[in-house]
N, C-alpha and C positions, 0 to 999 in steps of 0.2 A: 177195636179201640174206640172211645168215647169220644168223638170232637167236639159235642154242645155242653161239656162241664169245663169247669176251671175251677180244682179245687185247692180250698186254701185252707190247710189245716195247723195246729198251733196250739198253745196254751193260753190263757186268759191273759188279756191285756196286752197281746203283739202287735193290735190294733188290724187283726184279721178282717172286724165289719166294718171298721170305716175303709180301710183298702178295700175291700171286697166292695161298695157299693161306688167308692170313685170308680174302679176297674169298668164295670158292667156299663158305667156310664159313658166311657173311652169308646167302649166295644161294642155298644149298643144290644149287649146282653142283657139279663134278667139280672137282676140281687135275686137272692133265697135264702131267709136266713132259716137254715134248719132246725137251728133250737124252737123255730116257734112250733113245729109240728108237734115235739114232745109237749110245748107249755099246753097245747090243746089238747091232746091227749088224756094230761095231767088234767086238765079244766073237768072233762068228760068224766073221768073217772072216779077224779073226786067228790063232783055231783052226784054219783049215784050211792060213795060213800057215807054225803051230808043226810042222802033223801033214807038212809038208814037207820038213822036217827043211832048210829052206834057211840057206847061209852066207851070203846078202845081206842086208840092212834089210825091213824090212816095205813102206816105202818104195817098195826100189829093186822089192823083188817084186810090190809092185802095180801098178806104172807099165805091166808087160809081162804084165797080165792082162786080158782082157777081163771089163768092170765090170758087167754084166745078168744072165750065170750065175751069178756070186757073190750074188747074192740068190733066186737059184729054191729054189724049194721053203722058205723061210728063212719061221716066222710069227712075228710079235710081239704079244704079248697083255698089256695092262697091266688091273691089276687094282687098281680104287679101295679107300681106305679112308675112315673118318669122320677120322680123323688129318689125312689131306691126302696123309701116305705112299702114294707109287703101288709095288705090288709086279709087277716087269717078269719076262718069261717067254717066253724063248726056245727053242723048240720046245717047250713041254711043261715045258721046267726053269727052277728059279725062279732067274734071275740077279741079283736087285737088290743083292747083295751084290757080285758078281763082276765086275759092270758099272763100279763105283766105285772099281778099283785104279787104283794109280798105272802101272801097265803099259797099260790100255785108256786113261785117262786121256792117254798122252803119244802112244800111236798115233789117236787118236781125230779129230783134223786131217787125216788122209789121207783118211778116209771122207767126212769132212761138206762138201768143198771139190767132191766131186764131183757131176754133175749125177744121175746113175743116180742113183749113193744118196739123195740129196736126195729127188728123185722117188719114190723108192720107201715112202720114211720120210714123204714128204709123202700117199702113198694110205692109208697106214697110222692117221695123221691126221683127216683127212680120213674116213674109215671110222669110226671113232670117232662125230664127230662127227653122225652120222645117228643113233644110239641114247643119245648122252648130251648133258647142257649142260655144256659147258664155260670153264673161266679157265686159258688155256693163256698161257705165258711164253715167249719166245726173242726171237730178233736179227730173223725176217721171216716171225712170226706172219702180222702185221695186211699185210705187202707182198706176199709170196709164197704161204704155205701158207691162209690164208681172204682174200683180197684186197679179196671179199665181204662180211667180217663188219661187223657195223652198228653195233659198239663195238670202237673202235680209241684204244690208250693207247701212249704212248710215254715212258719215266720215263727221266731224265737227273740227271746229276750231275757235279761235279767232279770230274778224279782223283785229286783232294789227298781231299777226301771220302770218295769210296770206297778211297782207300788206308785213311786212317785207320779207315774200319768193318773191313776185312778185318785190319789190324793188329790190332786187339781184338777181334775172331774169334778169332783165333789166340792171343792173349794169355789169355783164358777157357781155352782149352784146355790152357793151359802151355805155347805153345810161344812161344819168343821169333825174334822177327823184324827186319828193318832196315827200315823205313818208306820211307825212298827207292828200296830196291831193291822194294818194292812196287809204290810208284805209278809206277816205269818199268815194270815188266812189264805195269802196266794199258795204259799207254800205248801199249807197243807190239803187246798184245791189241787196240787199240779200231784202232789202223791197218791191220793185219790184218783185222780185221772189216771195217770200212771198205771197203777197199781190194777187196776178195776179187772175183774176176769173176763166182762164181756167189752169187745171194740177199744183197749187202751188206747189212749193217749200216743202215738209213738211217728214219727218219720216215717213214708214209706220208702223203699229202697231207692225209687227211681223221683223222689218230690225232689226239688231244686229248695235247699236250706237257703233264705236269706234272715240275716241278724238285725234284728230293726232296732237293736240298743242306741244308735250313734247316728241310725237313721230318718230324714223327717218322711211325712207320708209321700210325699211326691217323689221322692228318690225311689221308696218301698213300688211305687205305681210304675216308675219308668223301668226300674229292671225287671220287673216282672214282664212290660209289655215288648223290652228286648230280648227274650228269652223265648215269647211267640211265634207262630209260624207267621211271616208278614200279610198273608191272607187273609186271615183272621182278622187283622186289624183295619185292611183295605176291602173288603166287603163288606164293612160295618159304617162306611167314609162314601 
């Protein structure tokens, strides 16, 4: 059984990474946000697509590539801070900026649907884990990538809910949005998650469901850190 993860898995907008990076800070663990393994990935692979100079989709160009070479030689290094900010680095360069366009961004489903890449982002992982503790977030932490670990959370919510946090996300930021066409695009994210044939979407048997619909983040933090083994919390103190 896993004692240096704490996974927290969920659907978009349970507000799994900001929990997850207060958590780590309690516990004096690591943040890891796993999705940024794929954005880099996705970075790498794409590149080698642009230097292609192809007239197809990224798409259509990967369908007819074999997907094992495309990660040789490829390292990912993420680098913690007291923040929570993980700085990502692929080969040697720092991409945590270049990882987060809206270009990686829209190709970034082609990579993570696959099993190679999964796998390979899942060693990457998984590696980690042997030299740090971690509070890692995504869709199949606690199901797929530590199946082991020996705190498993699963944070859920409405989509009317999480539209309306993401709608005032965006509202902060100046940017104005339509609220409906939010909480469909959630909707048709969580069926896709759901749905997907590699790593779905799902609860695992033994994750501790909390409903963060009614709850603010600091309730979300304290019952997750009353459901710990109190050691954990007092060796970090």
């Amino acid at each position: 059984m896993t004692e240096n993860v704490i996974a927290l898995d969920g659907p978009a907008g349970t507000g799994k990474s900001t929990v997850a990076r207060e958590l780590s800070k309690k516990l004096g663990f690591e943040y890891l946000d796993s999705g940024a393994f794929y954005r880099a990935l996705t970075l790498h692979i794409f590149k080698i697509y642009v230097s292609k100079n192809s007239s197809i989709s990224f798409s259509d160009w990967l369908s007819g590539k074999e997907f094992l070479p495309l990660t040789e030689g490829v390292e990912i290094f993420c680098e913690f801070s007291e923040t929570g900010e993980n700085r990502i680095f692929l080969n040697g360069e720092d991409v945590s900026t270049d990882i987060r366009t809206p270009e990686i961004t829209r190709e970034i489903k082609y990579i993570a649907d696959k099993a190679v890449f999964r796998e390979f982002v899942n060693s990457q992982l998984r590696k980690l884990s042997q030299t740090h503790r971690l509070v890692m977030d995504g869709r199949d932490i606690g199901t797929h990538v530590f199946p082991d670990a020996r705190y498993k959370f699963f944070l859920t919510a409405s989509s009317r809910v999480r539209a309306e946090r993401r709608y005032n996300q965006l509202l902060e930021q100046g940017i104005r949005s339509d609220l409906e066409e939010i909480e469909k695009e959630i909707v048709i994210r969580d069926k896709s998650d759901t749905e997907r044939e590699i790593a779905p979407l799902r609860k695992a048997e033994d994750a501790i469901l909390i409903d963060t619909d009614n709850l603010p983040k600091n309730s979300v933090i304290s019952k997750i850190l009353g459901c710990l083994d109190s050691g954990i919390y007092n060796d970090s103190h």
